[in-house]
Residue frames relative to the residue before (quaternion, step in Angstrom):
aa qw qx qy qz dx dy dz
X 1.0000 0.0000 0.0000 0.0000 0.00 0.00 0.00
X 0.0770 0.7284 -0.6801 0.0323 3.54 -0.79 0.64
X 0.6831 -0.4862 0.4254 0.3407 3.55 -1.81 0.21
X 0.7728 0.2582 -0.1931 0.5467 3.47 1.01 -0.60
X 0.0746 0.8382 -0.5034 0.1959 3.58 0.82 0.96
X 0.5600 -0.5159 0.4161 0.4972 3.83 -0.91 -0.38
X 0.4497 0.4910 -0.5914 0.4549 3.80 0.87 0.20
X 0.6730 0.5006 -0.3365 0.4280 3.92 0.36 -0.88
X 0.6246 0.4832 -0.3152 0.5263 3.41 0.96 -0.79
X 0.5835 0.6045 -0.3839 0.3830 3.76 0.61 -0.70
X 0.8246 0.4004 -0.1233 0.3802 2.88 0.38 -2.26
X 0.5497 0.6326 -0.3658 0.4048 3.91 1.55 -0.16
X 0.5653 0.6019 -0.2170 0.5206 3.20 1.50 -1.52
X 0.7403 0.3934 -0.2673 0.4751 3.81 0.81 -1.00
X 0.7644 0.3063 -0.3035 0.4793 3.42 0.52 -0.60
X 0.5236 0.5253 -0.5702 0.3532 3.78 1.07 0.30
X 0.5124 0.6509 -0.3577 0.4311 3.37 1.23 -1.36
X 0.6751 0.5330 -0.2992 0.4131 3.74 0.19 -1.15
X 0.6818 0.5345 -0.3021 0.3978 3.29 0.85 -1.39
X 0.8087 0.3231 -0.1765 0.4587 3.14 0.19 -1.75
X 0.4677 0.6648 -0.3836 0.4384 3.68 0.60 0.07
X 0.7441 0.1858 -0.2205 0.6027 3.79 1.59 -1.00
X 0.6427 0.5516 -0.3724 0.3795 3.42 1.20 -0.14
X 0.4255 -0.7739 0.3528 0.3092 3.29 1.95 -0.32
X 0.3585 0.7771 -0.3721 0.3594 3.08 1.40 1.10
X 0.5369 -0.5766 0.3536 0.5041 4.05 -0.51 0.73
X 0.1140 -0.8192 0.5326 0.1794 3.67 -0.35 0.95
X 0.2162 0.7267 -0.5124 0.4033 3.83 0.99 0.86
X 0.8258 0.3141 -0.1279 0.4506 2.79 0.07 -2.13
X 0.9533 0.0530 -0.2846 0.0858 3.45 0.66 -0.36
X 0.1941 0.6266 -0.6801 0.3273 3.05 1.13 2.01
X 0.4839 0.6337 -0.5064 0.3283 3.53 1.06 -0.26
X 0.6838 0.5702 -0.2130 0.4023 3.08 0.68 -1.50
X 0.6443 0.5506 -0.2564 0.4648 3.49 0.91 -1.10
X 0.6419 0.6976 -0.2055 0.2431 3.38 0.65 -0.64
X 0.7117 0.3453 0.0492 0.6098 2.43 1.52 -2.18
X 0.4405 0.7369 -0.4899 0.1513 3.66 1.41 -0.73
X 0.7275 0.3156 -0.2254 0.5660 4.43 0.93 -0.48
X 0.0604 -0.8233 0.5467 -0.1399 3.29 0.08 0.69
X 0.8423 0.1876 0.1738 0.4744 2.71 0.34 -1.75
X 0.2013 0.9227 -0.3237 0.0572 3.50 1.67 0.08
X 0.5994 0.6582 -0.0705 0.4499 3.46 0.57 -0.20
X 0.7830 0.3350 -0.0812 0.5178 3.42 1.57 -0.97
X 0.6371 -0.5531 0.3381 0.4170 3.34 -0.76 0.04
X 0.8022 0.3368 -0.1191 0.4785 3.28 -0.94 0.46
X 0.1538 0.9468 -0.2797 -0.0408 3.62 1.78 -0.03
X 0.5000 0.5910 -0.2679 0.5735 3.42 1.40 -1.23
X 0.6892 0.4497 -0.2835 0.4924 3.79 -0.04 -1.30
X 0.7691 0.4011 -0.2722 0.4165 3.46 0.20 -0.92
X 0.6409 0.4279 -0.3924 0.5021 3.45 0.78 -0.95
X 0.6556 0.5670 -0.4176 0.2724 3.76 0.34 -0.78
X 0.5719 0.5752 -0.2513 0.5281 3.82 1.51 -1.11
X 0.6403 0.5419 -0.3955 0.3741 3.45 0.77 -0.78
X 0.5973 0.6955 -0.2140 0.3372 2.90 1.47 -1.99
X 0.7024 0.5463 -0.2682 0.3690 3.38 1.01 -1.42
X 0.6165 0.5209 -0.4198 0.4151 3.35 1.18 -1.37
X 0.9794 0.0307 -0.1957 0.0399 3.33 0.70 -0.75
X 0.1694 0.5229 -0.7063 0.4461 3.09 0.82 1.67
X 0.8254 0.1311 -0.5108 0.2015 3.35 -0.68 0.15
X 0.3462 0.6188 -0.5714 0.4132 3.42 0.87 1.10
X 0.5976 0.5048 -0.1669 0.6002 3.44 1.37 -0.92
X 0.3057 -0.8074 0.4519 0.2246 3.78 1.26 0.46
X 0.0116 -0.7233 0.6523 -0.2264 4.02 0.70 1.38
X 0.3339 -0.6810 0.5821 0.2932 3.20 -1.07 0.24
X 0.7113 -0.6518 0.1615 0.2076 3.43 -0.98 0.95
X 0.5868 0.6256 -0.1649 0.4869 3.17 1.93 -0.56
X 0.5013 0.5282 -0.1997 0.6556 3.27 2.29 -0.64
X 0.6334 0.3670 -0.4269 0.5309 4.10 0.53 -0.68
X 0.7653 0.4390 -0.3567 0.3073 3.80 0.05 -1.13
X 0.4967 0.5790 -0.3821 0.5216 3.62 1.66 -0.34
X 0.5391 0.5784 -0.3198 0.5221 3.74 0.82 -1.13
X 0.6318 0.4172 -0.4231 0.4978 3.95 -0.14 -2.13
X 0.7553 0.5622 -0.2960 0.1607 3.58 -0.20 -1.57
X 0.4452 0.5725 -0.3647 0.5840 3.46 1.58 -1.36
X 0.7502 0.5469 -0.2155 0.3029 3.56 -0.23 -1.80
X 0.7439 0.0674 -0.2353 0.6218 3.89 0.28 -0.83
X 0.5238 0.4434 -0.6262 0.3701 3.95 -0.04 0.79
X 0.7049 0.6273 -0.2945 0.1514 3.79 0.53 -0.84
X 0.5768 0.5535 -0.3765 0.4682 3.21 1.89 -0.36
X 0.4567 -0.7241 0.4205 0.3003 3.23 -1.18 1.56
X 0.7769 0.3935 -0.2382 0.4299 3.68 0.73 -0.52
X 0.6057 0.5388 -0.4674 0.3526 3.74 0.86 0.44
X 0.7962 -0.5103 0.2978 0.1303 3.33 1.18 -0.01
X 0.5298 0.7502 -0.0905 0.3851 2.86 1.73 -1.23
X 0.0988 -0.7313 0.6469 0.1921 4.40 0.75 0.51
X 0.1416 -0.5497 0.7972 0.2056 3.45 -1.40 0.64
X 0.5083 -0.6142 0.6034 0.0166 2.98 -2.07 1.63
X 0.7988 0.2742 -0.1723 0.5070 3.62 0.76 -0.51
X 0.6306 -0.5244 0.4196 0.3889 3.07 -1.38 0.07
X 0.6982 0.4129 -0.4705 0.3473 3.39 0.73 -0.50
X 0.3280 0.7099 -0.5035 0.3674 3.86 1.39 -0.59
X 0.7277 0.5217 -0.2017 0.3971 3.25 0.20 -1.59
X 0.6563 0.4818 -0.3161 0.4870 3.58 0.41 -0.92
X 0.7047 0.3388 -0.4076 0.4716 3.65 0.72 -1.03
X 0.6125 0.6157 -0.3868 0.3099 3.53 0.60 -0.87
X 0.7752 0.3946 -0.2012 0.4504 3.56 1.02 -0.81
X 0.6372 0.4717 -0.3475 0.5008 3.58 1.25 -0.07
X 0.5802 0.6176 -0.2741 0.4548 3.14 1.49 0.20
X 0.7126 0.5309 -0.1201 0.4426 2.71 1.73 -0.53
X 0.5568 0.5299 -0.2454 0.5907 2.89 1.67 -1.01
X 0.5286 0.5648 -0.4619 0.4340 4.10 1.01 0.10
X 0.8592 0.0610 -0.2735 0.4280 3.15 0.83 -0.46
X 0.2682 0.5402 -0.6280 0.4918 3.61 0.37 1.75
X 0.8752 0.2742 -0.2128 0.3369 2.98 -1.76 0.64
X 0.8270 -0.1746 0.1881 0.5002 3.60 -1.01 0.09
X 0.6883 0.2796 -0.2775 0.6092 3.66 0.17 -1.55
X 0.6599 0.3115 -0.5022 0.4641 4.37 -0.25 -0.27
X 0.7677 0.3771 -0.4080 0.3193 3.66 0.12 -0.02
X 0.4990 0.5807 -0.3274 0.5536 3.06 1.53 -0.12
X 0.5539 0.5886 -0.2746 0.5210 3.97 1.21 -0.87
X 0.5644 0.6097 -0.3755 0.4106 3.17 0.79 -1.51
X 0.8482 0.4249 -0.0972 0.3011 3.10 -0.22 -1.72
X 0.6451 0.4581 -0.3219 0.5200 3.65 1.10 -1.05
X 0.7057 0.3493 -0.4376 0.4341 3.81 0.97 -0.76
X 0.8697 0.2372 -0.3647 0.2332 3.57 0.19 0.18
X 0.0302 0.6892 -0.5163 0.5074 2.66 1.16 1.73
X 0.7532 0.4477 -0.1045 0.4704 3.02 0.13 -1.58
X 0.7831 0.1546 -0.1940 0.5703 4.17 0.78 -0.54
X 0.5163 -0.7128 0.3941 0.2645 3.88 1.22 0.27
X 0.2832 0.7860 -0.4707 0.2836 2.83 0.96 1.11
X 0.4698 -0.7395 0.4031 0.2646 3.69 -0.42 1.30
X 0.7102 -0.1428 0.3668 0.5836 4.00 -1.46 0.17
X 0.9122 0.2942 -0.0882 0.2710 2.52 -1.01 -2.26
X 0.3307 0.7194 -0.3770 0.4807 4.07 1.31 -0.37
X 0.7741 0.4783 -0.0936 0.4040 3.14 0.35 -2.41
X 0.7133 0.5914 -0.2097 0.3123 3.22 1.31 -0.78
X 0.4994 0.7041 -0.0722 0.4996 2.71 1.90 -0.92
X 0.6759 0.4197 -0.1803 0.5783 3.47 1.21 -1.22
X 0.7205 0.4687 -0.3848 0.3362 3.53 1.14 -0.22
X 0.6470 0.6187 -0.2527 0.3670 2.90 1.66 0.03
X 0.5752 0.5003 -0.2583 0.5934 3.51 1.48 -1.00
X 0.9687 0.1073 -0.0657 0.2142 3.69 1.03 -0.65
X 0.2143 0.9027 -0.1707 0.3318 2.66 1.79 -0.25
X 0.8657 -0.0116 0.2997 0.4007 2.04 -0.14 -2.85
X 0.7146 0.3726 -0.3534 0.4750 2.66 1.19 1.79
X 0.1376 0.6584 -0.6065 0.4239 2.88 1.80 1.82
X 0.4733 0.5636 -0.6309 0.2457 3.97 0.37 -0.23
X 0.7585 0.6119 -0.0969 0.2021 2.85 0.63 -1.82
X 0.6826 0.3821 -0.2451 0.5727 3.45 1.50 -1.02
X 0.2424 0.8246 -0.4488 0.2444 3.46 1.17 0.38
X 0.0332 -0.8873 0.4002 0.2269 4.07 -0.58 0.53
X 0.6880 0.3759 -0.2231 0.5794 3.53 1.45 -0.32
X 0.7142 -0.4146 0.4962 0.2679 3.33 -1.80 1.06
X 0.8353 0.2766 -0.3212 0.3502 3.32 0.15 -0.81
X 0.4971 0.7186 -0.2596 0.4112 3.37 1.43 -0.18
X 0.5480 0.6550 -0.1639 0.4938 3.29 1.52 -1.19
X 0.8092 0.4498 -0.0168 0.3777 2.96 0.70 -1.63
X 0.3869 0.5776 -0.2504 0.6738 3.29 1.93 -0.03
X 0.8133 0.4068 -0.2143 0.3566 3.46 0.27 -1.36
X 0.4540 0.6574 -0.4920 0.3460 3.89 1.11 -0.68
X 0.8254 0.1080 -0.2709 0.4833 3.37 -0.59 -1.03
X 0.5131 0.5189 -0.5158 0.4489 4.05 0.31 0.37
X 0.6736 0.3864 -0.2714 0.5686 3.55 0.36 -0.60
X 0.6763 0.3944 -0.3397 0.5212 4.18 0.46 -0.32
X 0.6768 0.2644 -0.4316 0.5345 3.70 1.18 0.07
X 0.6876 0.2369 -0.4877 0.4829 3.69 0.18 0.41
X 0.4379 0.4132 -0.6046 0.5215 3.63 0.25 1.12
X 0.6697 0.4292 -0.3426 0.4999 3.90 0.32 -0.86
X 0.7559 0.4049 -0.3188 0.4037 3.76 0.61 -0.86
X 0.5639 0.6037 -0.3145 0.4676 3.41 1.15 -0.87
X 0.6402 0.5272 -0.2463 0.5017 3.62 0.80 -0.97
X 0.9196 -0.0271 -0.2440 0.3067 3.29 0.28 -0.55
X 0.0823 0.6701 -0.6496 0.3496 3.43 1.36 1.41
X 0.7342 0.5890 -0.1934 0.2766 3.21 0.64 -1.86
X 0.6597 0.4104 -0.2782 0.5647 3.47 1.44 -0.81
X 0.6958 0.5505 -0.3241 0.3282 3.21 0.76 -0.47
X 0.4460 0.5814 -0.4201 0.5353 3.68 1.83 -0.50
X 0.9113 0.3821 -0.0418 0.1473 2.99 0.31 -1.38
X 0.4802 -0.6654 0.0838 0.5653 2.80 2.38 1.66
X 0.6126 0.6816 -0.2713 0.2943 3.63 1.00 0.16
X 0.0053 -0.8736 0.4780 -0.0909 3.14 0.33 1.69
X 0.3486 -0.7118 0.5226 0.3142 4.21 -0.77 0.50
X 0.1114 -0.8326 0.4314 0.3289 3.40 -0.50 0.39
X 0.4990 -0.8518 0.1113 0.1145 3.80 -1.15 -0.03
């Protein structure tokens, strides 16, 4: 089991589809995109890497070429920390259904299994909820995304809060 497993891949692929479907984005390119977006998860530079794979293979799958470079593009825009501006609308769509995976129940639930997996401590974990977490609302680009994200973003503010009291011998009673 890992945080970026094929359940993460699913639930991206479903909520991109959803997205670009009300945002009126080419939903081809981005269940393609969704599909392939972890490839390469695991390595450095992941987005980049997964996107090259991506290429090798649609055009083994004989895509036409104007359809892979739409795909590459989705792919190395979607990582929230490389940096990468997605140019299109579908970019965006992957970028934000990616995001909305980790918000809300299933991202606190990610949180925790992925630093497991690299040994990352409470207070670490805490740390990651801050630089990133809680502030995928914000880098958010489509309405319908947003609107997904409210009550996801108000549970990892409620959960974050009281991890935080709770480290810090501070418990509410009831």
């Amino acid at each position: 089991m890992s945080a970026h497993d094929r359940g993460h891949v699913e639930r991206v692929t479903r909520l991109a589809r959803y997205i670009a479907t009300r945002e009126g984005a080419d939903v081809g390119v981005v269940t393609a995109a969704a599909e392939l977006h972890d490839l390469a998860r695991g390595e450095p530079d992941h987005a980049r890497k997964s996107a090259e794979r991506a290429r090798k293979i649609l055009r083994a799958r004989g895509r036409p070429e104007e359809f892979i470079e739409q795909v590459v593009h989705c792919i190395e825009a979607h990582s929230f920390s490389k940096g990468v501006e997605p140019r299109t609308l579908e970019a965006k769509v992957l970028s934000d259904a990616d995001k909305l995976d980790a918000m809300g129940a299933i991202g606190v639930a990610r949180a925790f299994l992925y630093s497991g997996e690299i040994g990352r401590s409470l207070e670490e974990t805490l740390r990651h909820f801050e630089e990133k977490l809680l502030a995928l609302r914000d880098s958010l680009h489509t309405e319908t995304a947003r609107e997904l994200a409210r009550e996801r973003h108000r549970f990892l503010e409620e959960f974050y809060r009281r991890l935080r009291e709770e480290l810090g011998g501070i418990t509410r009673s009831t």
